[in-house]
N, CA and C of each residue as an Amber inpcrd file, in Angstrom:
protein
   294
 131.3100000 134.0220000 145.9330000 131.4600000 132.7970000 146.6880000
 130.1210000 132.3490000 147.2760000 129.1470000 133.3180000 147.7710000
 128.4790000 133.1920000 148.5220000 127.2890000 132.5900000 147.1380000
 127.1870000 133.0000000 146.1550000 126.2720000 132.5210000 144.9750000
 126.8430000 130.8490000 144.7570000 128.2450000 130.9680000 144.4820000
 128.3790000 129.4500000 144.3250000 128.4620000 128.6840000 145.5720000
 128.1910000 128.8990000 146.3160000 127.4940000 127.5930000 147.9420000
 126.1710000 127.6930000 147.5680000 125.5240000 128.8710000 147.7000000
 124.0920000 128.6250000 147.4840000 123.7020000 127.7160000 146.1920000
 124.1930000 127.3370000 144.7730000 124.0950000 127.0320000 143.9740000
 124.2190000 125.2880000 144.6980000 125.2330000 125.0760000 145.0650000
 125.8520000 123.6780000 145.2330000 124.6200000 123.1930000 145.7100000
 124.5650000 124.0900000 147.2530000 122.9150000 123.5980000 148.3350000
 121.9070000 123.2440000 147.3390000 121.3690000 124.2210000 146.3930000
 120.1310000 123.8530000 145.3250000 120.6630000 123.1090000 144.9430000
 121.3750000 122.2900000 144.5450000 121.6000000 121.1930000 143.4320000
 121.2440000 119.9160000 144.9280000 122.0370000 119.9110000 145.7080000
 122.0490000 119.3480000 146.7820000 120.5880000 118.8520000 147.3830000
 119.9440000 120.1470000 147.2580000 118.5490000 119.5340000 147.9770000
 117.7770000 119.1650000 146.7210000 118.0640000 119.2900000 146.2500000
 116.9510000 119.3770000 144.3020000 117.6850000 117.4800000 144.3880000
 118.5190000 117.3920000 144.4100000 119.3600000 115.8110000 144.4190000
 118.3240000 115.1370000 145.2920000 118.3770000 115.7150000 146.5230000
 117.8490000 115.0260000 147.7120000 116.1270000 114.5300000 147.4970000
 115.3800000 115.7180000 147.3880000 113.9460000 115.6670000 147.0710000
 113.7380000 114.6860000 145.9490000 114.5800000 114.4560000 144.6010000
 113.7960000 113.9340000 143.8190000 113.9580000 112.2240000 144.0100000
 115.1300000 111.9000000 145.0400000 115.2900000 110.6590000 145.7370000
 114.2140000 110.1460000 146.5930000 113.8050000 111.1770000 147.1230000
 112.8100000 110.9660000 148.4290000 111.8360000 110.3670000 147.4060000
 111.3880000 111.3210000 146.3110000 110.0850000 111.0910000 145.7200000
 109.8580000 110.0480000 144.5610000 111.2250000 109.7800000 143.6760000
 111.2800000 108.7700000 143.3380000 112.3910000 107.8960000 143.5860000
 112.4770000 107.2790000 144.4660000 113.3220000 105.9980000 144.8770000
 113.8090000 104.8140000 144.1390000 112.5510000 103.8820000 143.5800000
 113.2080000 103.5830000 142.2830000 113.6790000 103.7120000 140.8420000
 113.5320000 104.7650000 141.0110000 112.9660000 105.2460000 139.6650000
 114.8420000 105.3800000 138.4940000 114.9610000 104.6550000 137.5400000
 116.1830000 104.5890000 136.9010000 116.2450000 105.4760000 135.5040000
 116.7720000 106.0330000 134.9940000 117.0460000 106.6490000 133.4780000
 117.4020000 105.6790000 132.6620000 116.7840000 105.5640000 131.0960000
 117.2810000 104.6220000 130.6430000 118.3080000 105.2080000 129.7130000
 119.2240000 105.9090000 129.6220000 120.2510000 106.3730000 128.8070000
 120.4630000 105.4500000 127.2990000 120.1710000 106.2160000 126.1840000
 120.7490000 105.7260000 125.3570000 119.7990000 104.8420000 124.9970000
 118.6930000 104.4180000 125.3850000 118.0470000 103.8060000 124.7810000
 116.4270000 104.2810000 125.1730000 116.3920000 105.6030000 124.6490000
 115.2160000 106.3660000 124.3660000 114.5920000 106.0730000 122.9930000
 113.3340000 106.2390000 122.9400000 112.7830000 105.7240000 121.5010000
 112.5270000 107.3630000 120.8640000 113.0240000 107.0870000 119.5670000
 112.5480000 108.2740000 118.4990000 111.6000000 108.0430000 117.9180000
 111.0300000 109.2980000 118.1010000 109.2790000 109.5710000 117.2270000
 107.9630000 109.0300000 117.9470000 108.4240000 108.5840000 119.4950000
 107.0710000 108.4090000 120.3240000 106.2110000 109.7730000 120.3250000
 105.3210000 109.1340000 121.1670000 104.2920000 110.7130000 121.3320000
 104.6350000 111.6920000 122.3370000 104.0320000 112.3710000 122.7070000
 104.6920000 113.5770000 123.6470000 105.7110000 113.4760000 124.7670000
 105.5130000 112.4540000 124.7600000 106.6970000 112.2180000 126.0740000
 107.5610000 110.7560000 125.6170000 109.0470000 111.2730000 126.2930000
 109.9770000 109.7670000 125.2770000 109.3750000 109.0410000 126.6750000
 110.2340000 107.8580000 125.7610000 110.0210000 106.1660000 126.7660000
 111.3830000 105.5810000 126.1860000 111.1870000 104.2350000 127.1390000
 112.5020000 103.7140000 126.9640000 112.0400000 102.3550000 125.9750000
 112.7050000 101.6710000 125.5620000 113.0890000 100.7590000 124.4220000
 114.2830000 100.0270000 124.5250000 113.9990000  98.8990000 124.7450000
 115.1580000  97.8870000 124.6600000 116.4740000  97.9750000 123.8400000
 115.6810000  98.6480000 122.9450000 116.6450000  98.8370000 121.4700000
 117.4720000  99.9630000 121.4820000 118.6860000 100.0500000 121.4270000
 119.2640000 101.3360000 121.9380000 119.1860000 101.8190000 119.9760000
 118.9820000 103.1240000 120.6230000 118.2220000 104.2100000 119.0670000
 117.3160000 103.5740000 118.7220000 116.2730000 102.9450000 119.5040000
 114.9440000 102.0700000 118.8010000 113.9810000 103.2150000 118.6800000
 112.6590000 103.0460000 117.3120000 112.3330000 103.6160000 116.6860000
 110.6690000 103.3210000 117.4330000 110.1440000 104.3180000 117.4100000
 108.2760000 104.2590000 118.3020000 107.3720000 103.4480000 117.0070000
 106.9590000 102.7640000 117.5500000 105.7040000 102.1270000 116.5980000
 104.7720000 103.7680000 117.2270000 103.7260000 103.2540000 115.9030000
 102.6790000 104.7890000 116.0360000 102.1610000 104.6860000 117.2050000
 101.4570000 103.6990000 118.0750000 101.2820000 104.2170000 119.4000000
 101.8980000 104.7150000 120.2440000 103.3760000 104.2570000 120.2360000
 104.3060000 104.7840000 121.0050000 104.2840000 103.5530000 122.2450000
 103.7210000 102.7230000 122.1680000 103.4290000 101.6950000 123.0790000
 104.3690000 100.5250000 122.3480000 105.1330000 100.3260000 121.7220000
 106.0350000  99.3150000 120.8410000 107.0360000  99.8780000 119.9480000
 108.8460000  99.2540000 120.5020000 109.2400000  99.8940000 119.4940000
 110.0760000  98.5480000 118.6100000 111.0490000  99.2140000 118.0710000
 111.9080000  98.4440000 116.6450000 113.2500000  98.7290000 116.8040000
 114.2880000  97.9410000 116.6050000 115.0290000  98.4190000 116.7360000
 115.1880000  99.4760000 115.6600000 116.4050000 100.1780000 115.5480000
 116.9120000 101.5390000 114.9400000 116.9040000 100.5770000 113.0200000
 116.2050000 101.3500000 112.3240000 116.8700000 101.1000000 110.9340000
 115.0220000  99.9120000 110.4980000 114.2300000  99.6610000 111.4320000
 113.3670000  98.9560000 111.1680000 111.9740000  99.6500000 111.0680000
 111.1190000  99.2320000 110.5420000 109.5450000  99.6690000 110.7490000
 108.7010000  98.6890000 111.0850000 107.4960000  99.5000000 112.0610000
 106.0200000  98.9560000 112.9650000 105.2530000  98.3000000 111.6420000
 104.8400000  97.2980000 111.5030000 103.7920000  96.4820000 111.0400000
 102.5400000  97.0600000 111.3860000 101.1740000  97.7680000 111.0110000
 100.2400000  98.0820000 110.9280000  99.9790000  97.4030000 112.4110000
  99.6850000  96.1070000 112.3710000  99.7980000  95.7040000 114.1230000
 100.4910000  96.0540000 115.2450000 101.7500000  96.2860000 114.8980000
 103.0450000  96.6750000 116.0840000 103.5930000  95.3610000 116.3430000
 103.3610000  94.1630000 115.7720000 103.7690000  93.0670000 116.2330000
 105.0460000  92.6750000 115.9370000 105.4230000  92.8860000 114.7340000
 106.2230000  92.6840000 114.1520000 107.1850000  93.8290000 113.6460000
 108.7520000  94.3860000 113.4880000 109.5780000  94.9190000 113.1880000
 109.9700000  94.3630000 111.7530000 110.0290000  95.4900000 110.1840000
 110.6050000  94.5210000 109.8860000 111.9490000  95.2570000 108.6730000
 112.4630000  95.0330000 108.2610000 113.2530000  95.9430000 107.0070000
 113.6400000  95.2390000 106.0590000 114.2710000  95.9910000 104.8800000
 114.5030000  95.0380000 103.6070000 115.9520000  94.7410000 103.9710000
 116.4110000  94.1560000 103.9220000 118.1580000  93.0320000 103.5750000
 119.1430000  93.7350000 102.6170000 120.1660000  93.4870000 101.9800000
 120.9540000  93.8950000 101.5100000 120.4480000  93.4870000 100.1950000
 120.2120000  92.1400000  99.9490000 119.7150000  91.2120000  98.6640000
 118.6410000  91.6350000  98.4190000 117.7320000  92.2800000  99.5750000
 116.1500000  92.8830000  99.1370000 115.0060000  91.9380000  99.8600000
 115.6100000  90.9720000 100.8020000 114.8370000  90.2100000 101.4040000
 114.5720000  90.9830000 102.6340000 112.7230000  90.3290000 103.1820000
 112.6080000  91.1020000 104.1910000 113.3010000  90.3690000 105.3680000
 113.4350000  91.5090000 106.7750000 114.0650000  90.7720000 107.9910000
 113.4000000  91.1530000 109.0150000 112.8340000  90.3380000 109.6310000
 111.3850000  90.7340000 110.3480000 111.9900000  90.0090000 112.2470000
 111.7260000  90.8370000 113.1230000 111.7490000  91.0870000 114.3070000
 110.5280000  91.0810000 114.9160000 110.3450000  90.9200000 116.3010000
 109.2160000  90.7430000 117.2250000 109.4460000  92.5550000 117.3880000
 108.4090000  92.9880000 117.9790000 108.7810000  94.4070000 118.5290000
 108.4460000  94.5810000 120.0430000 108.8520000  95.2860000 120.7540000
 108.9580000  95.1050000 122.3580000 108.1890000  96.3850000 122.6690000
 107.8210000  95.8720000 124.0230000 106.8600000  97.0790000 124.4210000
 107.8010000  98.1390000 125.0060000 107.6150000  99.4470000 125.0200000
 108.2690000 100.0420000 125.5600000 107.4180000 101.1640000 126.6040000
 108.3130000 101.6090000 127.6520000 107.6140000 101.6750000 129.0290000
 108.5320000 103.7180000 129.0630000 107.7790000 104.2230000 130.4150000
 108.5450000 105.3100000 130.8240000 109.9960000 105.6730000 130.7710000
 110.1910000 106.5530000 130.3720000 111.7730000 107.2020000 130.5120000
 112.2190000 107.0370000 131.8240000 111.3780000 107.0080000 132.8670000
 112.3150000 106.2760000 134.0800000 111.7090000 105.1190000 134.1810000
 112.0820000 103.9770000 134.4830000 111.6660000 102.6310000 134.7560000
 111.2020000 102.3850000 136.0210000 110.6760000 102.2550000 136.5960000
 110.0960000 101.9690000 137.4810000 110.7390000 100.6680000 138.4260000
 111.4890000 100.0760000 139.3880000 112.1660000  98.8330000 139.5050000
 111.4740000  98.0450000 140.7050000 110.8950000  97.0670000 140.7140000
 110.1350000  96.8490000 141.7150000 110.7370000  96.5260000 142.7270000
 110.0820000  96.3000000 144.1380000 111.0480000  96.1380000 145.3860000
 111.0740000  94.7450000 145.3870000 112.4190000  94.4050000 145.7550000
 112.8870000  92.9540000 146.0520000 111.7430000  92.4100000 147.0390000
């Protein structure tokens, strides 16, 4: 009994501290980018894909243009389908104060 209170408290203050220290700070669930560089980021695109810097992604199923500017993939018919690509930022977002 006495292990599971102490457990709850650590979760409790571990809850508490990382509020204090980041306040705004949000998770972007579900829309983490695959194949950034060492550390994920978030992406507009839910399952969006890292351009090679890791600074731009695509949505899921598309590829980075040598620039990053552009997203683009082939069509069903074989035509291309080309997208803007969005910058993508930290795994926690940062939210500015009102």
């Amino acid at each position: 009994m006495k292990t599971i209170v102490a457990l709850v408290l650590t979760f409790a203050f571990a809850a508490t501290v990382h509020s204090q220290i980041f306040p705004t700070a949000r998770p972007c669930p579900g829309r983490i980018c695959i194949g950034c560089t060492n550390f994920p980021t978030c992406c507009p695109h839910v399952n969006g894909v890292c351009c090679r810097s890791g600074l731009n992604c695509c949505p899921a199923g598309f590829t980075c243009t040598a620039d990053e500017k552009i997203c683009f993939r082939l069509g069903v018919s074989g035509q291309t389908i080309q997208v803007s690509s969005h910058h993508s930022s930290a795994a926690f977002e940062v939210k500015e104060p009102l």
